[in-house]
C-alpha positions as CSV (number, residue, x, y, z in Angstrom):
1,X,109.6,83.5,99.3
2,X,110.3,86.1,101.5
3,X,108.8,86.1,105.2
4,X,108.0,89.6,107.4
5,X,107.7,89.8,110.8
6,X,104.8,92.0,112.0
7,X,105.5,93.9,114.8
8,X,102.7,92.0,117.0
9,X,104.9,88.8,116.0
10,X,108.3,90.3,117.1
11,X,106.4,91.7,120.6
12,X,104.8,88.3,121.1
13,X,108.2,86.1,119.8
14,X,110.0,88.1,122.4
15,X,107.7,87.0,125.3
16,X,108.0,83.7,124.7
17,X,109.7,81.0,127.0
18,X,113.0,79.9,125.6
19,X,112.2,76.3,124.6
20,X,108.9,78.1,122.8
21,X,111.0,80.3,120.9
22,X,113.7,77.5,119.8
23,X,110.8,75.4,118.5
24,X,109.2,78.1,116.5
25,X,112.3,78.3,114.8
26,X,113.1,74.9,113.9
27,X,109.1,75.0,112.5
28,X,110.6,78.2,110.3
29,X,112.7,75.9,108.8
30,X,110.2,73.4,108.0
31,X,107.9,76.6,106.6
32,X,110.1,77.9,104.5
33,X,111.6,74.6,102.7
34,X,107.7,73.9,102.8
35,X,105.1,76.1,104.2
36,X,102.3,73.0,103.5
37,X,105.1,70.7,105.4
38,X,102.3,68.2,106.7
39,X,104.9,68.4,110.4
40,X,103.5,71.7,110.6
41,X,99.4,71.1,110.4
42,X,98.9,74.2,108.1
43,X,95.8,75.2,108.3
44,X,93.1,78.1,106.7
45,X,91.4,80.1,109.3
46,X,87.8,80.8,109.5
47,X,85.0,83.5,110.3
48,X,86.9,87.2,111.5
49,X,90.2,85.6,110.7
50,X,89.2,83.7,107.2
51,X,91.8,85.7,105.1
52,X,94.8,84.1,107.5
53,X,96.5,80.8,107.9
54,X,98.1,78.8,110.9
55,X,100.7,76.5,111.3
56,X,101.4,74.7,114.6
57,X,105.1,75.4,116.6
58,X,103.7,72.4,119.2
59,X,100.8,70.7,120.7
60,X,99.9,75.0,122.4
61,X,102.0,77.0,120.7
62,X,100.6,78.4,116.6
63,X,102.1,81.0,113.8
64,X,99.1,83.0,112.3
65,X,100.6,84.3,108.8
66,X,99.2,85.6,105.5
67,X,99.6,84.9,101.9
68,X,100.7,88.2,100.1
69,X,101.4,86.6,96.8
70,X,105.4,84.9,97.3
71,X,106.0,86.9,100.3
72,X,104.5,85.8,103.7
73,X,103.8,88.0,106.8
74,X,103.7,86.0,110.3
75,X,101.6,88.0,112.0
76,X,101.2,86.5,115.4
77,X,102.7,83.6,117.4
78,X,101.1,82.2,120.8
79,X,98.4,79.9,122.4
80,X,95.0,79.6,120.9
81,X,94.5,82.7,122.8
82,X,95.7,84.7,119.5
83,X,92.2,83.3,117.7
84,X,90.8,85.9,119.6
């Protein structure tokens, strides 16, 4: 499996607090040995964003990815604000 960073995923990474940023990396860990881990409440999205998937970084924080056969692309990484 190889994962890509979307640029909107970089940006948004970037501008996250330190501890966020730490976390979301420990959960890359976790994705990559597993990405169904059941630590990271993997998740299909629904309605406009039905085509995507979410895992949580903590109780705020989630990683919106895709599915692009055994690659994965992280798309975006934030509150539930990034639903919208």
């Amino acid at each position: 499996m190889t994962i890509f960073y979307h640029p909107r995923f970089q940006k948004s990474f970037k501008d996250l607090p330190f501890d966020v940023r730490q976390k979301a990396e420990r959960k890359e860990s976790i994705f990559r040995a597993n990405p169904k881990d059941g630590r990271l409440k993997t998740h299909k999205l629904h309605g406009e964003l039905r085509d995507f998937w979410s895992f949580s970084v903590d109780v705020k924080y989630r990683i919106i990815f895709e599915f692009d056969g055994d690659d994965i692309t992280f798309l975006d990484i934030g509150d539930h604000d990034i639903y919208n």
